[in-house]
C-alpha positions, -999 to 999 in steps of 0.1 A, spaced: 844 -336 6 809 -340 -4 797 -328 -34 775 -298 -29 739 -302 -43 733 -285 -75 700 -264 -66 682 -246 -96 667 -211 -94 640 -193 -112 648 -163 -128 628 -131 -140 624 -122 -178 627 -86 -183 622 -68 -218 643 -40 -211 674 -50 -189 699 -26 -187 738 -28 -181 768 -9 -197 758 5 -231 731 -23 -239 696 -23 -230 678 -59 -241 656 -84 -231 676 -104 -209 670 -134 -181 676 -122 -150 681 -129 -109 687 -108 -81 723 -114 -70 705 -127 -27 693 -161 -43 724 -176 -58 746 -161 -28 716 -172 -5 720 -206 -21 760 -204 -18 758 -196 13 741 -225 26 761 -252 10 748 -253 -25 759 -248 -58 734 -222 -80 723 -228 -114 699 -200 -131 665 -212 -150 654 -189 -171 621 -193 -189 615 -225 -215 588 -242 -228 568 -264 -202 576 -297 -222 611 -291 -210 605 -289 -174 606 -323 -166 642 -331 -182 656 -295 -162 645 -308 -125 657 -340 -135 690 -328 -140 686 -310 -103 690 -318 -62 666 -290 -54 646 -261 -65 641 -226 -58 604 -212 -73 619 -170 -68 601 -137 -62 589 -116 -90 559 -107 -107 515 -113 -99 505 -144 -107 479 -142 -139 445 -141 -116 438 -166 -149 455 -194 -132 431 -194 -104 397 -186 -123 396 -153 -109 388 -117 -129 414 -89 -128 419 -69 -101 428 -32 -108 454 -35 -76 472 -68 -101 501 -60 -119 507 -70 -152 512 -104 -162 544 -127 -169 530 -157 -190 565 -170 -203 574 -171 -164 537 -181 -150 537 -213 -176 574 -224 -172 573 -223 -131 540 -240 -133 557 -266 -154 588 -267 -129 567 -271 -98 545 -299 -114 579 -318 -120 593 -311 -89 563 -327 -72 559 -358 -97 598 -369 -89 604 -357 -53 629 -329 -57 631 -309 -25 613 -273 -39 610 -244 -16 586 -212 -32 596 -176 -23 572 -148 -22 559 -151 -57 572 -190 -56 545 -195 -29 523 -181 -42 527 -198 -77 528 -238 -56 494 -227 -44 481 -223 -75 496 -255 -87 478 -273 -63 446 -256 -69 442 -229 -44 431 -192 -49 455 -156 -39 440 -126 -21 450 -103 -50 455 -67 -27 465 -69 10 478 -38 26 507 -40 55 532 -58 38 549 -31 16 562 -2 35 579 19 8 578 10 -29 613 -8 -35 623 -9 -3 623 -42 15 601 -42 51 601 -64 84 576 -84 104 574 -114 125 561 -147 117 549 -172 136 557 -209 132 531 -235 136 540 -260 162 551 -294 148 555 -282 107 584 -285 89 591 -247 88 588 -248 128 618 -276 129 640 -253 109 630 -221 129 614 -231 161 612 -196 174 592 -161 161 613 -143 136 615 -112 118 617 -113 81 618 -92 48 587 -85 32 580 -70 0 542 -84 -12 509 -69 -23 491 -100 -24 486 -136 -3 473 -170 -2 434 -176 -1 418 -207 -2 446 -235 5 456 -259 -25 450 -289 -20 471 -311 5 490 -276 22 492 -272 55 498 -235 68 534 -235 87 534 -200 97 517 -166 101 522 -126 101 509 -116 137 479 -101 111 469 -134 102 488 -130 67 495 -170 56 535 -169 53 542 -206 46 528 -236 35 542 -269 32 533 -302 16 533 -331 43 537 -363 29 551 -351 -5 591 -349 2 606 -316 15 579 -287 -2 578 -256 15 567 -224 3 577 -186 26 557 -157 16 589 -133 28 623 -132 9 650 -151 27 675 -138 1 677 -104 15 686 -115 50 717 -130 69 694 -161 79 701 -190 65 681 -220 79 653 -224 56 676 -226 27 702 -245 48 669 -270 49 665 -272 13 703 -279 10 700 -307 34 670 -323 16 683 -321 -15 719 -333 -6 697 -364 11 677 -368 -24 684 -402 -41 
């Protein structure tokens, strides 16, 4: 049997974490993304926040990488003021997925954003985020559904030729494209809800949360890329 291809997930950092009788700081995940990750033929590892120099050496170590959901981006990133709508910001997190991405890209690791993750590649690549968009959170904490659209001939149409529904849970999008992306599919509002990098290995980023659904085949993608990875 194959081995299955270790694939490394972001986590959240949280300063008040609570479980049993202890309430800490603790490094965090939503249980979706490792069973997402099972689930499609790969083995989970959790990456919680390090310094940046250490990036490098962590996706070396990987077949594939998973960018996960969480908190606003720092509008600092992207040269942009404040918005009152923006919530607070995650340095630690914003400076150490920053670091992952950059080191994805540099050696070829197969790297797929989600929500947040999406986000956070268009930023790396020097693109801006609408900061408030209304639609695409129904009721606070509880995820929504839409449709997207695929764009003919992308590498999110291959995996999912047809419209699909998704879960959504997002306040903000992506702006001004960074540079090299390619939208791959839309929200039937004209929402961007992925982007991918053509000509740069397998890069994909989805604006909605494929962790909190039963469909697998944008994960099973990054699987397959990442079991193909030299």
């Amino acid at each position: 049997m194959a081995a299955r291809p270790l694939i490394g997930v972001s986590t959240y950092l949280e300063a008040g974490a609570r479980w049993g009788v202890w309430e800490l700081e603790a490094a965090l995940l939503p249980v979706g993304y490792p069973r997402l990750v099972q689930r499609a033929g790969g083995l989970a590892v959790m990456l919680p926040p390090d310094g940046p120099v250490h990036a490098a050496a962590t996706v070396a170590r990987l077949d594939g990488l998973v960018i996960a959901g969480g908190p606003d981006v720092d509008p600092a990133r992207y040269d942009a003021e404040r918005s009152a709508r923006t919530g607070p910001p995650a340095p630690e997190r914003d400076a150490w997925e920053l670091a992952l991405i950059e080191a994805a890209l540099a050696s070829g690791t197969p790297l797929l954003g989600i929500c947040r993750g999406m986000q956070l590649l268009n930023v790396a690549l020097g693109g801006t985020l609408v900061q408030h968009i209304d639609g695409h959170v129904t009721q606070v904490g509880v995820f929504g559904r839409h449709a997207v659209d695929p764009v003919p001939g992308t590498r999110y149409a291959e995996a999912a030729p047809e419209p699909a529904s998704v879960p959504t849970y997002h306040h903000q999008a992506v702006d001004r494209l960074g540079d090299g992306l390619v939208v791959s599919a839309y929200a039937v509002d004209g929402t961007v809800e992925a982007v991918e990098l053509p000509g740069a290995g397998w890069v994909l980023g989805v604006q909605w949360h494929p962790e909190m659904d039963e469909d697998l085949r944008v994960m099973r993608a990054l699987v397959r890329a990442a079991s193909a990875a030299p």
